[in-house]
C-alpha positions as CSV (number, residue, x, y, z in Angstrom):
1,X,-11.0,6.6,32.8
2,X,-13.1,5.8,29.7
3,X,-15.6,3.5,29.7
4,X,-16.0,0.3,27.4
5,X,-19.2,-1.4,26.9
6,X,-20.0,-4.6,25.4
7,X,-21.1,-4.7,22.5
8,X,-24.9,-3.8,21.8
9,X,-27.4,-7.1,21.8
10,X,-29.0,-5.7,18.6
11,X,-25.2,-5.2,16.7
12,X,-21.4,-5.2,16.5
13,X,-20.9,-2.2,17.9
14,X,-18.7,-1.5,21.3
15,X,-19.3,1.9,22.8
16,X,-15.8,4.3,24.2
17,X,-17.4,7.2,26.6
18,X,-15.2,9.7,27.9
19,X,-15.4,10.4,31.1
20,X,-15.3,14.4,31.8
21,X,-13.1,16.1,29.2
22,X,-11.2,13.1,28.7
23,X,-8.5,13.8,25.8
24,X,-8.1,10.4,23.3
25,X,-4.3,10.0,25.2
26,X,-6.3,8.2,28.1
27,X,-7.6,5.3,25.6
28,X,-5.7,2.1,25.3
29,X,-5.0,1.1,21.6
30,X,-4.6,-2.9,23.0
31,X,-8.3,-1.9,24.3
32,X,-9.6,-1.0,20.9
33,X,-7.9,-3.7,19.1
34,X,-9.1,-6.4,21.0
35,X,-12.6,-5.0,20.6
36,X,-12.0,-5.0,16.8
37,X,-11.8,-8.4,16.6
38,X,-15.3,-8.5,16.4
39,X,-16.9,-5.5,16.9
40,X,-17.4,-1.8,15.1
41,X,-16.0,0.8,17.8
42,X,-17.5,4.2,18.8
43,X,-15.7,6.8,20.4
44,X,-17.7,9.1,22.1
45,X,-17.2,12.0,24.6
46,X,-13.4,12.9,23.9
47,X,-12.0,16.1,23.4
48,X,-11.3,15.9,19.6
49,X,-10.0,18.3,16.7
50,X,-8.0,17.4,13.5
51,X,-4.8,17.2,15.0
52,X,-5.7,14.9,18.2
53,X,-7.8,12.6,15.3
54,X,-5.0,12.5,13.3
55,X,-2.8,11.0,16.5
56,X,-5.1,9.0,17.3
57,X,-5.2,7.2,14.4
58,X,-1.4,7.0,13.9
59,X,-1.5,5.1,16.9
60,X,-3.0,2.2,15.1
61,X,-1.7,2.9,11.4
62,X,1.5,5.3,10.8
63,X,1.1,4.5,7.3
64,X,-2.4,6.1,5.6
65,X,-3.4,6.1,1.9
66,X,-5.3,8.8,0.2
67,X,-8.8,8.4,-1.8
68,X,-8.4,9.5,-5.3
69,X,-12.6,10.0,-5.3
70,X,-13.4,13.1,-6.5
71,X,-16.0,15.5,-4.1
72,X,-13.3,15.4,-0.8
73,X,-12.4,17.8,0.9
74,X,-8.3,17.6,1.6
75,X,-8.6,18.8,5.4
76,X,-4.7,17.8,6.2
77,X,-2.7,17.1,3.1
78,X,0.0,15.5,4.9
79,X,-1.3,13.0,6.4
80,X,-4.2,12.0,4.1
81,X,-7.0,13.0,6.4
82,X,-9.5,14.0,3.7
83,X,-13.5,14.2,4.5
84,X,-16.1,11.5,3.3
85,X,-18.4,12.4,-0.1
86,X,-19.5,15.4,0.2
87,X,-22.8,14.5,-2.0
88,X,-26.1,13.7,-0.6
89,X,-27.5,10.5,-2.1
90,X,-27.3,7.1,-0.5
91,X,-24.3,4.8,-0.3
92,X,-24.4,1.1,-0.6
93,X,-22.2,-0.9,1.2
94,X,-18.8,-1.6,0.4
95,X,-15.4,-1.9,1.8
96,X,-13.4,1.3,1.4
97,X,-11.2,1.5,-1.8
98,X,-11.8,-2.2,-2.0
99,X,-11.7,-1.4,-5.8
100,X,-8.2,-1.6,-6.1
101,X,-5.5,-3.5,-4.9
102,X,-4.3,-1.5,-2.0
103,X,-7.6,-1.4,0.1
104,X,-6.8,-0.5,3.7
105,X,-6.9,-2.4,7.1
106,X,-8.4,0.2,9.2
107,X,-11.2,2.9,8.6
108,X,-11.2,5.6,10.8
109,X,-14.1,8.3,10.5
110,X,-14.2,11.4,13.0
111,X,-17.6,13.5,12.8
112,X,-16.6,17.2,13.1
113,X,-20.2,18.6,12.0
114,X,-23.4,16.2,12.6
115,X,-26.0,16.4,10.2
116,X,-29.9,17.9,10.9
117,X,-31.3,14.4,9.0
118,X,-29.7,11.7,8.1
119,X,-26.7,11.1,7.1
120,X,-26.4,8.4,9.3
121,X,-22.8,5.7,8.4
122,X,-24.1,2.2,7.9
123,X,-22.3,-0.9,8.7
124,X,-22.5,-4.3,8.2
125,X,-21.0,-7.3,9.7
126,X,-19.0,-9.4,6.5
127,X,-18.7,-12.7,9.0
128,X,-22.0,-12.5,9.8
129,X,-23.0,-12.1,6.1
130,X,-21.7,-14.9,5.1
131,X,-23.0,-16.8,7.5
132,X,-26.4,-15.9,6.3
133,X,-25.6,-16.6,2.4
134,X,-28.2,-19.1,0.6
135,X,-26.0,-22.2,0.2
136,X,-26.5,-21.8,-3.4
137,X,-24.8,-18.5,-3.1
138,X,-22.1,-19.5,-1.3
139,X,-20.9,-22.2,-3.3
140,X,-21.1,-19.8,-6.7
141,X,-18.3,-17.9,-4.7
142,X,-16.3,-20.5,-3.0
143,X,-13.0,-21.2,-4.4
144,X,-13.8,-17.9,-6.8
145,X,-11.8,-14.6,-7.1
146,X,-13.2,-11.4,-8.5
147,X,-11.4,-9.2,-11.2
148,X,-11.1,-5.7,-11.4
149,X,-10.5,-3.9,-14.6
150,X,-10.0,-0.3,-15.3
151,X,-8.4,1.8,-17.7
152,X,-4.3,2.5,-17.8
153,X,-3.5,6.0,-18.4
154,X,-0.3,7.4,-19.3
155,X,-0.1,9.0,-15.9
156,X,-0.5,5.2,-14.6
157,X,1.8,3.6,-16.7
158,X,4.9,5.6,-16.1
159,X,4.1,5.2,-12.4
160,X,4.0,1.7,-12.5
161,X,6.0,0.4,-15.8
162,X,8.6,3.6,-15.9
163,X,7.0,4.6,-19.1
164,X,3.7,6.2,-20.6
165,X,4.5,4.6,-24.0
166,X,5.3,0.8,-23.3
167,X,5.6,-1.6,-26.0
168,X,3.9,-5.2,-25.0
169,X,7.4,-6.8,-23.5
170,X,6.7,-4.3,-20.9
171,X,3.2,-4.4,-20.6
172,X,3.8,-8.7,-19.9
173,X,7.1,-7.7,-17.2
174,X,5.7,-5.4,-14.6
175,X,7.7,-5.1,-12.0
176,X,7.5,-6.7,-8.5
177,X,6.6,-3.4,-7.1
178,X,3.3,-3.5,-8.7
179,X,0.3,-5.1,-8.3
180,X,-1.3,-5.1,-11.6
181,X,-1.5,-6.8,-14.6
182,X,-1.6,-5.0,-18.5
183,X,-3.8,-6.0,-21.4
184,X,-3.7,-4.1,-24.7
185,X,-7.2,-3.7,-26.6
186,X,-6.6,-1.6,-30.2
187,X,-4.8,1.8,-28.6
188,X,-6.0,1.3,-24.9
189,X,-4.6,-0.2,-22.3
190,X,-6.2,-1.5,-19.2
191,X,-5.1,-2.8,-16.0
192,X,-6.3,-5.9,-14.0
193,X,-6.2,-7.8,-10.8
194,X,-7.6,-10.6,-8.6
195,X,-9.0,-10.4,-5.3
196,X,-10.7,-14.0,-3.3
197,X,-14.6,-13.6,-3.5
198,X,-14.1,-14.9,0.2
199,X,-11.4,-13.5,2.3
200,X,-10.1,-14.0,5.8
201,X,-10.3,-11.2,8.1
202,X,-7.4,-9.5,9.6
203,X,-7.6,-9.0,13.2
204,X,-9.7,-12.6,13.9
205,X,-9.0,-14.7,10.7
206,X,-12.9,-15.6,10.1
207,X,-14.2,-16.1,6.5
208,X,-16.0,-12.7,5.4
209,X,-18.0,-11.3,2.4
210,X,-16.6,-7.9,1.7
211,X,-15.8,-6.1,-1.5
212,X,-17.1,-3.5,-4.3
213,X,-19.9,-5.7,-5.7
214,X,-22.8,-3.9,-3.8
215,X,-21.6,-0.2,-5.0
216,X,-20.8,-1.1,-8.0
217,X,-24.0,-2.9,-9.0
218,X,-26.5,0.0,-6.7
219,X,-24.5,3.1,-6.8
220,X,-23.0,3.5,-10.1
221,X,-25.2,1.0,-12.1
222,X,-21.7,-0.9,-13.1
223,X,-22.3,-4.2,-13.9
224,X,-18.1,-5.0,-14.9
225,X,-16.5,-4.3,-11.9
226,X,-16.0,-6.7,-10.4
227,X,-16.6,-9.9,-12.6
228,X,-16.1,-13.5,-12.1
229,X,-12.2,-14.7,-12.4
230,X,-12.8,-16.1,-15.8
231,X,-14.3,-12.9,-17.2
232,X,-17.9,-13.6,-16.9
233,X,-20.4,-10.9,-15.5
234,X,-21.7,-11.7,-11.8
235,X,-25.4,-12.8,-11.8
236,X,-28.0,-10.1,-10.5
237,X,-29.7,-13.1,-8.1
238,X,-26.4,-13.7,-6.4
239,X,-26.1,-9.1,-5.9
240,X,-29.8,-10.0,-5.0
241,X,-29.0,-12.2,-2.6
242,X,-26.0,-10.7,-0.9
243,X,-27.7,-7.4,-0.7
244,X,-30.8,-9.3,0.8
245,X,-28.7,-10.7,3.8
246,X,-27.0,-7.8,4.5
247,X,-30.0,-5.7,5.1
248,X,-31.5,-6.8,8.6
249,X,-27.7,-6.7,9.7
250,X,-26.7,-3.2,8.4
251,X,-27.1,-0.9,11.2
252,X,-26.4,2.9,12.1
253,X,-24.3,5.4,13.7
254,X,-26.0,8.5,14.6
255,X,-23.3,10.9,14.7
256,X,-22.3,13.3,17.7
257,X,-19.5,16.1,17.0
258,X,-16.5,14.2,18.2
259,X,-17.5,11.1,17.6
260,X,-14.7,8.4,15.9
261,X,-16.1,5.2,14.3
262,X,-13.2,2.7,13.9
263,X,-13.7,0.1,11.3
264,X,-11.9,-3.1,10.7
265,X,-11.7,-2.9,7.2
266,X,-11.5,-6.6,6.2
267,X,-14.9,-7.0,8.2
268,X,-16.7,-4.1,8.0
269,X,-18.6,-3.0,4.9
270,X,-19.8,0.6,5.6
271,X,-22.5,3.0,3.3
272,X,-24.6,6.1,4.7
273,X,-28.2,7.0,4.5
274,X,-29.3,10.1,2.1
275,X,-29.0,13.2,3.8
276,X,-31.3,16.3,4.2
277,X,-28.9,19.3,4.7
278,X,-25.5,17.7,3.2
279,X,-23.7,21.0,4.3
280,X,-24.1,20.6,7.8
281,X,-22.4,16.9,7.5
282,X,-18.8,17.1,7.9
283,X,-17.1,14.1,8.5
284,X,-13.1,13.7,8.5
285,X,-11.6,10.3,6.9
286,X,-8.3,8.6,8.1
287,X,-7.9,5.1,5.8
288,X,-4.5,3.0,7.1
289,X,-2.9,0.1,7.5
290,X,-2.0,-1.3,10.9
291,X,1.5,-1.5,12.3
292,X,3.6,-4.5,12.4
293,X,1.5,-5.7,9.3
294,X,4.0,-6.1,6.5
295,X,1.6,-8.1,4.1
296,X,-1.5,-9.4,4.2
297,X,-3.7,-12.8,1.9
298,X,-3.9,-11.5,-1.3
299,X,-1.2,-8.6,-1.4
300,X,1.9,-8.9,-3.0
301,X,5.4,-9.3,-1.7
302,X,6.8,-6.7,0.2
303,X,3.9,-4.1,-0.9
304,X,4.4,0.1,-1.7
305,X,1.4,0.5,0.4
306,X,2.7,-0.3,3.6
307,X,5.1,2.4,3.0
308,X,5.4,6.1,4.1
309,X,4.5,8.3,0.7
310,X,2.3,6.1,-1.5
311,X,0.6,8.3,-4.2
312,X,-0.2,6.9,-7.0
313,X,-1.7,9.4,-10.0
314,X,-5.1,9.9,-10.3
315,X,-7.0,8.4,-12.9
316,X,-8.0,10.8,-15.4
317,X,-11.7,9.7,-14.8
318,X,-11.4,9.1,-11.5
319,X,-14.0,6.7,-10.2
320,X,-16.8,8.3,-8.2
321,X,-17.2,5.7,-5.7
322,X,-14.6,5.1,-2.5
């Protein structure tokens, strides 16, 4: 039978060893679940390919969503198991696709080739960040929401408003189905929404600090997404500050060929390390939402998400961040 350990005393992170060729079938979902509540999970040990990963994870989330980020590799179409960046550099922390209004519950990452050097996934702790936010800090976020803007395409606005061409009655009637909001500016239009600076996590319902500040600000030197509710560009002492507490509780997963890191991803900020040899790093990427969740804080009624065969169009730019 596998063996769970308690978590390590230096971080969140719960251990899964197999015990001699153990396949994934032995684990206990209610096992893993109750582990997430507070902790990262690693499973190590298991007799794992693409297709036992990809049952595994539809154990906790039959509903996945794809990442429109370019430099993937699509390693099962079907079931939108694609692999991570394929680029070299450092990522900062951030929650996956936290950029738009359909990020996921559940991040589910299977090694398939470890790299030489580095490489390592980073994770961080939201609750615990919070916790650790300069009182100054926190009370610039409390009560605040952050807004994401991006460009509208045609592409997007025949998905969502049924036309590429809509005049501004349309653009101020979106239907319930979507999550956006439209906003002309000369012949462009862009497309907007809120999301709480502070949420609640999903499987424990603590207060956390998650969200695409960190990337945004570090990785692609963006200082507009996200910005205050009102419209007003995020100080760099309170990015400062936030990336300051994160750091001596962002830790590391050193990967093994079979490994699976399970994320919670309404707690869990992840990143990665640069990496030597970013050939030999192969790592497969399952992003879902968890059964029996029909909404979550935040989301709205009755979401497209949470059902089978979500796809919006990619952006014609697509963002080169997860």
């Amino acid at each position: 039978m596998p063996e769970f350990s308690t978590p390590y005393p230096d971080r969140p992170l719960s251990l899964v060893q197999a015990a001699d060729g153990e396949s994934l079938d032995t684990i206990n979902a209610p096992d893993i679940l109750e582990r997430l509540r507070t902790t990262a999970v690693l499973v190590r040990g298991f007799a794992t390919d693409l297709t036992s990963f990809n049952a595994f994870a539809k154990r906790f989330c039959a509903v996945s969503v794809f990442n429109e980020s370019p430099n993937r590799l699509v390693l099962d179409g079907d079931n939108n198991i694609q692999s991570v960046n394929l680029g070299s550099e450092p990522f900062p922390l951030h929650p996956e696709l936290s950029r738009e209004p359909w990020k996921p519950d559940m991040c589910f990452f299977h090694c398939i080739d470890a790299p030489q050097s580095g490489g390592e996934t980073t994770y961080c702790d939201g609750v615990e960040l919070l916790k650790r936010l300069p009182q100054n800090i926190l009370s610039a976020l409390e009560n605040r929401a952050l807004l994401y803007i991006q460009p509208a395409g045609p592409d997007i606005l025949n998905y969502w408003l049924g036309t590429a061409q809509p005049d501004d009655v349309a653009l101020a009637n979106p239907p319930a189905h979507c999550p956006y909001r439209f906003r002309r500016f000369d012949n462009a239009v862009v497309r907007y929404f809120w999301h709480s600076a502070i949420h609640r996590t999903l499987l424990s319902n603590e207060a956390a600090f998650g969200n695409f500040l960190l990337f945004a600000r570090y990785y692609l030197h963006n200082d507009r997404i996200p910005l205050f509710d009102d419209g007003n560009r995020i100080p760099d002492w309170i990015v400062e500050a936030v990336a300051a507490a994160a750091r001596p509780i962002t830790f590391t997963v050193d990967w093994q060929p079979g490994d699976i890191l399970i994320l919670d991803n309404s707690r869990f900020m992840h990143g990665r390390n640069a990496i030597t040899e970013p050939q030999d790093r192969l790592i497969a990427s399952y992003f879902g939402y968890l059964n029996g969740v029909e909404q979550v804080a935040g989301e709205i009624p009755n979401p497209p998400w949470r059902k089978p065969h979500f796809r919006p169009p990619v952006p014609r730019q697509p963002p080169s961040a997860s």
